[in-house]
N, C-alpha and C positions, 0 to 999 in steps of 0.2 A: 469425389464423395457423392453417396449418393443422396435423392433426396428426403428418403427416412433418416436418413444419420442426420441431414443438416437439421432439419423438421426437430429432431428430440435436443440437436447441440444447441441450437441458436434460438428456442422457440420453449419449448420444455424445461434440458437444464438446466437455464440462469433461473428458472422459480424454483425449482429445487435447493440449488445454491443459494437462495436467499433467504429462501424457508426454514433452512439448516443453520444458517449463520444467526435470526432471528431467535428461533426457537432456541436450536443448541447456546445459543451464550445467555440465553435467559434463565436457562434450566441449571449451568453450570453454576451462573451466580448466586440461583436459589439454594442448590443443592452442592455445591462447592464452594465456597467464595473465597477460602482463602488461599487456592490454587488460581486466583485471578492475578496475578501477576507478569511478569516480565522474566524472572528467571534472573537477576542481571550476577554479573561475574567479574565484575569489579573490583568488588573484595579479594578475590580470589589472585587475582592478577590484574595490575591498571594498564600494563604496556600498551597500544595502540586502540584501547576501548576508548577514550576520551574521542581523538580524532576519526576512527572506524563511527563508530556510535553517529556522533555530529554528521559529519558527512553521510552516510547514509540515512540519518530523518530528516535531513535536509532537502537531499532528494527525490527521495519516495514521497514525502510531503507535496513536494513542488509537484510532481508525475502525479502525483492521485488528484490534486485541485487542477492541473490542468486538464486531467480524462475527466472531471465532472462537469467542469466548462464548456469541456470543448466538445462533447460528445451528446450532453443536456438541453444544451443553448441550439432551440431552431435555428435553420439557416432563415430563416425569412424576418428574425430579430437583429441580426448582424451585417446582413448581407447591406443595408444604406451607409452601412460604417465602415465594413472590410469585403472584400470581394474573398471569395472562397478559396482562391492559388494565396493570396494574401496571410488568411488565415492559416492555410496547410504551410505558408512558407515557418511564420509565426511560431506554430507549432512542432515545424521539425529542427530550428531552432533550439529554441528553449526547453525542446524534449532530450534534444541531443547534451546539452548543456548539463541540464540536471541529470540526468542519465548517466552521463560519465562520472559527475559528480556522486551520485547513490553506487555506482561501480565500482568505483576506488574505494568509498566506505564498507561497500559489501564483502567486498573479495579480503578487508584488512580484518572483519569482524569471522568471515570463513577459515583464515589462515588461523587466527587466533585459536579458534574452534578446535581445530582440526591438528592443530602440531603443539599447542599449547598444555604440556601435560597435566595440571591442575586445572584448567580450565575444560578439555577433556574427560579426565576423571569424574566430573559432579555436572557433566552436562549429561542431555540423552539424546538419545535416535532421534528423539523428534522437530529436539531444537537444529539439528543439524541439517535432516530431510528441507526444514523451513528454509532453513536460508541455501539451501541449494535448490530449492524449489522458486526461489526468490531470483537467483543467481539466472536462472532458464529464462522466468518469464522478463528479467532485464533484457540478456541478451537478444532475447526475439521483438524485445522495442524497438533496441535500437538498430539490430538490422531492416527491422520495416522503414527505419529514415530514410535507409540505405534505398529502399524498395522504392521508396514516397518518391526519389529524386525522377523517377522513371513516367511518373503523372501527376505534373506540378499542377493541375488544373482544380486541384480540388475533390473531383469526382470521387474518389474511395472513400477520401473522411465525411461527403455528406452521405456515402452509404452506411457507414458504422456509426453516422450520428442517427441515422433513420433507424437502425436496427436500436440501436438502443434507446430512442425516444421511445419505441415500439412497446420494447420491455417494461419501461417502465411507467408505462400509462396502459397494460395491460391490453394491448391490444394484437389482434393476429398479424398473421404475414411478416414478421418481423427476420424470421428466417429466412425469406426472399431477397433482405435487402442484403443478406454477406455470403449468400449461396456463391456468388459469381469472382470474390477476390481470393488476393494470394493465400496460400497456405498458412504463409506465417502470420497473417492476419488471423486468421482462424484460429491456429494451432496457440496462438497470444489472446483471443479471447477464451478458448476453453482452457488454458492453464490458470487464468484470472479469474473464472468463476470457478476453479478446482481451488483456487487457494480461498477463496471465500465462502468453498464448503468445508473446508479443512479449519477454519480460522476457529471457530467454538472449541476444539481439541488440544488445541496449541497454544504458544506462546501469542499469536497473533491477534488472541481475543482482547488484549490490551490496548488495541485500537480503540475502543467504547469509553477507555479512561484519561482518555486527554485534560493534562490538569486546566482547564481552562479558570477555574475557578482562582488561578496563585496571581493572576496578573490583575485583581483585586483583593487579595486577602490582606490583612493588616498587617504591618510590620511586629514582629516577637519584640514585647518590650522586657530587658531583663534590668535588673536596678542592681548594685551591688548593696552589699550589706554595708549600715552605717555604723561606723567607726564606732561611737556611744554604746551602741547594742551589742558589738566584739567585749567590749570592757566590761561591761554591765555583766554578761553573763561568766565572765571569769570572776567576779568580786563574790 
């Protein structure tokens, strides 16, 4: 690649993609909001959405707190606690783990998709593009585990944690730091900042609505009606 392509992929587009994800889901909220949803298809059909469903946010949940971790966090914070092969063991791992775990959910929620004829019928292009957009950028995780076994030393993940401290403290050269690895490194971060320019348009923009509030909201208190007041209003 050369080094205008890296210059605009690794340096330029992820402020585009976050610009887009920013704005566009602010814009849609204001000017849309009650196309903020999920789409879900449940009702529709429950076969394999309970277990598809679970397992895949189960997944993707674990995979995205671990790339915020693991790619945020200086090595010169960690590094008196885990040595960097340590960390990278750590992380292909538990990437691998949840990985296949979000795979199986993905591929049960695509099958569905895709051969399920009511659930088909009242979906669209877009829900499907997603999760086959989803389905790519899996596969090219987990074959980078595959990749990682080949330099257990650490060396590439402290490159992709430097590129992306880069980014997000707004600073240059950031480009420099993943000019030099594998493709599918690459080709795995620009479909990840492709889908987080895509995400305001899509179903994906429900990311922003995590119910966090329900794991303190009050229990529904319902009373039945008292026996005296059934009679009363029949007399």
């Amino acid at each position: 690649m050369s080094g205008s392509f890296n210059l605009f992929a690794f340096q330029i587009y992820p402020y585009i993609a976050l610009a887009v994800l920013f704005i566009g889901s602010w814009v849609r909220y204001d000017r849309a909001m009650y196309t903020w949803r999920t789409g879900s298809s449940q009702m529709l059909s429950s076969r394999g959405m309970r277990i598809g469903s679970n397992m895949f946010h189960l997944g993707i949940l674990a995979i995205l707190g671990g790339h915020l971790v693991g790619l945020l966090t200086p090595h010169s914070l960690y590094e008196h606690v885990i040595t960097a092969p340590q960390k990278q063991l750590l992380a292909m791992v538990a990437g691998g783990i949840f990985g296949v775990v979000c795979l199986v959910g993905l591929v049960i929620l695509l099958v569905r998709r895709l051969f399920n004829p009511r659930v088909r019928a009242t979906g669209t292009t877009g829900d499907t593009v997603v999760l086959v957009l989803l389905l790519a950028q899996l596969l090219l995780g987990l074959y980078s585990i595959v990749l990682s076994t080949q330099h257990m030393d650490g060396s590439v993940m402290i490159m992709l944690g430097e590129w992306a401290q880069h980014i997000v403290t707004f600073r240059g050269g950031a480009a420099e730091f993943i000019a030099g690895v594998h493709w599918v490194y690459k080709a795995h971060v620009l479909l990840g900042m492709t889908l987080i320019l895509i995400a305001p348009f899509t179903r994906l923009v429900h990311i922003w609505s995590i119910p966090v509030s329900y794991l303190w909201r009050p229990y529904q208190v319902v009373r039945r009606r008292q026996a005296t007041l059934r009679y009363g209003a029949r007399n």
